[in-house]
BATOR-850450 format. One line per field, with one value per atom (N, C-alpha, C): atom name; residue number from 1; x, z negated, y negated; residue in three letters. Coordinates in Angstrom, 2 decimals. Each point is the difference from the previous one (the first is absolute). Layout:
<mitors>
atom = c(CA,...)
nr = c(NUM,...)
px = c(X,...)
pz = c(Z,...)
py = c(Y,...)
rest = c(ALA,...)
</mitors>
This chain:
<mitors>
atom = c(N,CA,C,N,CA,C,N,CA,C,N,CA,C,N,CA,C,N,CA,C,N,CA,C,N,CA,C,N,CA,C,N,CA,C,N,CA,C,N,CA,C,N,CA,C,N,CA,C,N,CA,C,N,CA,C,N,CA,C,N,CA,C,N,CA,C,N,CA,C,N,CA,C,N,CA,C,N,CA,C,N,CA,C,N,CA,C,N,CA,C,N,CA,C,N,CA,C,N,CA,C,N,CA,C,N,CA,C,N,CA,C,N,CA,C,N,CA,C,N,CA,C,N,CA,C,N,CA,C,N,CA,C,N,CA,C,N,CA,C,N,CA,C,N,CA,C,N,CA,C,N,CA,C,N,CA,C,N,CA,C,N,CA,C,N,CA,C,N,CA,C,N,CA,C,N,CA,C,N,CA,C,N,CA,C,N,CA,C,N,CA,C,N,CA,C,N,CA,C,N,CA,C,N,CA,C,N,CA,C,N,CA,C,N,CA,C,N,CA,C,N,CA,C,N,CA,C,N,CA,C,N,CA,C,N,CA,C,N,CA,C)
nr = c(1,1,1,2,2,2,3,3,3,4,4,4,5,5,5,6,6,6,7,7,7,8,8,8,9,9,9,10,10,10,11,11,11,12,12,12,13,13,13,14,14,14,15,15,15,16,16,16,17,17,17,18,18,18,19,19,19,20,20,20,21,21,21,22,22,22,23,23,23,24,24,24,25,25,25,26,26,26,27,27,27,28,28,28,29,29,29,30,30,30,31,31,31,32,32,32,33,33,33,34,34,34,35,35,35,36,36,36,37,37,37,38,38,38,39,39,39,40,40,40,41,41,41,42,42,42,43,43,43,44,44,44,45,45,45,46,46,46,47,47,47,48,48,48,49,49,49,50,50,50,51,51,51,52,52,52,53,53,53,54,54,54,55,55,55,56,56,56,57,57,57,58,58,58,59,59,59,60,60,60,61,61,61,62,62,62,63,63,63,64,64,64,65,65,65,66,66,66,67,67,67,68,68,68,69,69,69)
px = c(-11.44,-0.03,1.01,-0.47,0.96,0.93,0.59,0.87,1.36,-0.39,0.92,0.83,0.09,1.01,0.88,-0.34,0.72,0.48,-0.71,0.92,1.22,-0.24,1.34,1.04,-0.54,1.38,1.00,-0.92,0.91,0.36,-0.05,0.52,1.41,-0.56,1.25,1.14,-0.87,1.49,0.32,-0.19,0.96,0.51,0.85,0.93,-0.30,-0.22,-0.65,-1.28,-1.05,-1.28,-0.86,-0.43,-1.26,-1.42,-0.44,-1.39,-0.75,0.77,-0.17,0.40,0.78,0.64,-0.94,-0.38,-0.89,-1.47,-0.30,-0.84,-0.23,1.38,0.03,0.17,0.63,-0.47,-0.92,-0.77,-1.29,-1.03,0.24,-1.01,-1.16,0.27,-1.21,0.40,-0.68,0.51,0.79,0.45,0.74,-0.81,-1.12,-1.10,-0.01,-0.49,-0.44,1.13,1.69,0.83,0.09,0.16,-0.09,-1.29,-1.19,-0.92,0.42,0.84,0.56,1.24,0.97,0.96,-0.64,-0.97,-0.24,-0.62,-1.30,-0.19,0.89,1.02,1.16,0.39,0.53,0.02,-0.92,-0.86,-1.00,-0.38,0.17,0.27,0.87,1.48,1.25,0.78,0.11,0.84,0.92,0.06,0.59,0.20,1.23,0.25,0.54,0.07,0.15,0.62,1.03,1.64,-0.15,0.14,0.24,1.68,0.36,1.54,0.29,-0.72,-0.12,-1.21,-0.13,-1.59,-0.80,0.24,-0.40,0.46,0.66,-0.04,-0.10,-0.65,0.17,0.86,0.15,0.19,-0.94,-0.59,-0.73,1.07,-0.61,0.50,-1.02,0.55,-0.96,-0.06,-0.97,0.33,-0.30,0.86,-0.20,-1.18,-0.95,-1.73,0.01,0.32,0.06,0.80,1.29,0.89,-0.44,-0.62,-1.06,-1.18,-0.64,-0.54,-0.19,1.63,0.14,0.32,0.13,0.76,-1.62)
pz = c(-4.38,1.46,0.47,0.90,0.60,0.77,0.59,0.39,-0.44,-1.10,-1.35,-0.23,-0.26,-0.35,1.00,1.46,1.19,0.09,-0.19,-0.11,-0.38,-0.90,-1.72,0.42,0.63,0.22,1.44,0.34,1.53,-0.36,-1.01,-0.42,-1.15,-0.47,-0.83,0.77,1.09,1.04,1.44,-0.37,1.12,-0.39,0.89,-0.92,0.54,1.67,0.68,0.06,-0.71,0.24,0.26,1.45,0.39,0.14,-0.23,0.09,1.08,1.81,0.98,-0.27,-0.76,0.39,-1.40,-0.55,-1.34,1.21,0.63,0.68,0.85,1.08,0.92,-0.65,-0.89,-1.01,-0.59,-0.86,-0.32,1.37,1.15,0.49,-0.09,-0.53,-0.02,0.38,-0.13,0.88,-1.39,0.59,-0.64,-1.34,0.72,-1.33,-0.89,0.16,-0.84,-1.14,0.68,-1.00,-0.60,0.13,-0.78,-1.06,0.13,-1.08,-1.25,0.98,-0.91,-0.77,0.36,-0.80,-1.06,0.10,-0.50,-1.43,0.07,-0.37,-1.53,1.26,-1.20,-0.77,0.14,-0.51,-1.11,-0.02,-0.69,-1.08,0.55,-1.43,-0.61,0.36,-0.63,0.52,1.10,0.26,0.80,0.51,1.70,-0.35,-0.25,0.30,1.30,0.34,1.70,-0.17,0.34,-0.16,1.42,-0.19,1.87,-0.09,0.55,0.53,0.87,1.29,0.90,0.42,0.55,0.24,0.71,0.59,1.05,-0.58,-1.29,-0.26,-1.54,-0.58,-0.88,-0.32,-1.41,-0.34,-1.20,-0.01,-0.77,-1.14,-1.17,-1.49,-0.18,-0.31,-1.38,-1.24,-0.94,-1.24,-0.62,-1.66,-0.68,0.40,-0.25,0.14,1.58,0.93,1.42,-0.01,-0.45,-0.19,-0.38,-1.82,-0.38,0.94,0.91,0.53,1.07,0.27,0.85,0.04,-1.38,-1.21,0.04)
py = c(5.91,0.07,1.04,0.66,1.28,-0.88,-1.13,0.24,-1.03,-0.03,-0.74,0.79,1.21,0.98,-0.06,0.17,0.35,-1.86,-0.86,-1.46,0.13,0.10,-0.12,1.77,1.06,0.75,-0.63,-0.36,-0.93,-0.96,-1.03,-0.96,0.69,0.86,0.50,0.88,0.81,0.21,-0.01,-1.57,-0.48,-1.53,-0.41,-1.24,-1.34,-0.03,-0.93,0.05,-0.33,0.02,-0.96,-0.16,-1.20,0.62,-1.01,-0.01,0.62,-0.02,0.93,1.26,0.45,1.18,0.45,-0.26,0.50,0.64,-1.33,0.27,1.41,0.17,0.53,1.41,0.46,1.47,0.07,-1.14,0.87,-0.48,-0.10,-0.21,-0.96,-1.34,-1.00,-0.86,-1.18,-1.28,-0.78,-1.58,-0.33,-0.37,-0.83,-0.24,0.30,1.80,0.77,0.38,-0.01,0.10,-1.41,-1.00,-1.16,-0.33,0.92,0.24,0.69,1.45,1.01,-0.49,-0.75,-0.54,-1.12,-0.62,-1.34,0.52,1.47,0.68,0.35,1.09,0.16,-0.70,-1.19,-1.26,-0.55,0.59,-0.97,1.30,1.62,1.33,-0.14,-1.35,0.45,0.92,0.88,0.80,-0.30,-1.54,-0.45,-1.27,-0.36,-1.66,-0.31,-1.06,-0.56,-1.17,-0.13,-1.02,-0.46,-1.11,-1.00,-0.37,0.84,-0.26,-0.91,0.04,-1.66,-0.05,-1.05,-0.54,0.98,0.92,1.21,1.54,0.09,1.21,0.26,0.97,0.44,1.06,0.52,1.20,0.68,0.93,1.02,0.61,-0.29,1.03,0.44,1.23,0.81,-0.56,0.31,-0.38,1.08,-0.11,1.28,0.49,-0.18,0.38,0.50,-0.33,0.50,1.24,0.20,0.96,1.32,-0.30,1.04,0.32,-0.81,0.11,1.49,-0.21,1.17,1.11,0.24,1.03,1.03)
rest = c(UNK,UNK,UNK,UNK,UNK,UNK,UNK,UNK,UNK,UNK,UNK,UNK,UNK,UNK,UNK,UNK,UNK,UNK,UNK,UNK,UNK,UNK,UNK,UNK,UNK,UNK,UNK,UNK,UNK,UNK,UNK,UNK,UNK,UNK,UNK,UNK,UNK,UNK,UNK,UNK,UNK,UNK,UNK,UNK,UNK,UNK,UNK,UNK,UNK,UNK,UNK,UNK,UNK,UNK,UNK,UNK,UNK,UNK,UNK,UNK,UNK,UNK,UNK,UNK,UNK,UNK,UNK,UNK,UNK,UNK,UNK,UNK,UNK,UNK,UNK,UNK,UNK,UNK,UNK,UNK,UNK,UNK,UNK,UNK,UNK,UNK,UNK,UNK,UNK,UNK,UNK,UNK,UNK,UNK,UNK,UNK,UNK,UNK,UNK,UNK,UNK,UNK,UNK,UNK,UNK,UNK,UNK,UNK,UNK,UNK,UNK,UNK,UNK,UNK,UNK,UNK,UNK,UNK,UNK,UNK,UNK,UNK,UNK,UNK,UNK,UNK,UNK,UNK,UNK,UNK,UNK,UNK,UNK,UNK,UNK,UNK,UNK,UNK,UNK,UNK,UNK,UNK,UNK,UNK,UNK,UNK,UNK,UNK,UNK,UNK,UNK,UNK,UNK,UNK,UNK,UNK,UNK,UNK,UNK,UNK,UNK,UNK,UNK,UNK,UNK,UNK,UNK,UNK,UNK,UNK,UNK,UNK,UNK,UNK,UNK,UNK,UNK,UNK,UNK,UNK,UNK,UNK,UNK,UNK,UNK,UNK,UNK,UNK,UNK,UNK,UNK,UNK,UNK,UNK,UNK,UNK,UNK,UNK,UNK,UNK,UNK,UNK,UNK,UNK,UNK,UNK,UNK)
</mitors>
């Protein structure tokens, strides 16, 4: 998917990253990024940590990293 690459470089630089603000740069709704992360998730390139009940945080994983190489 074309916009997996552009996921995973905005997740790799920047340090606060939500799910709106993923949104509001590539331009789609929230939905559509919660397809695209779940996605990632499920190639291996994106794990998703629940820090409190209302927020996550996004890793890369090796395989995401290379990814962007």
């Amino acid at each position: 998917m074309e916009f997996d690459g552009k996921v995973l470089n905005y997740i790799s630089t920047k340090e606060d990253v939500t799910q709106r603000k993923i949104a509001k740069y590539m331009g789609l709704s929230l939905g559509q990024i919660d397809f695209i992360l779940h996605n990632l998730v499920e190639k291996g390139l994106l794990k998703i940590e629940k820090v409190t009940p209302r927020s996550f945080k996004y890793i890369l994983t090796p395989q995401g990293i290379v990814r962007l190489v």
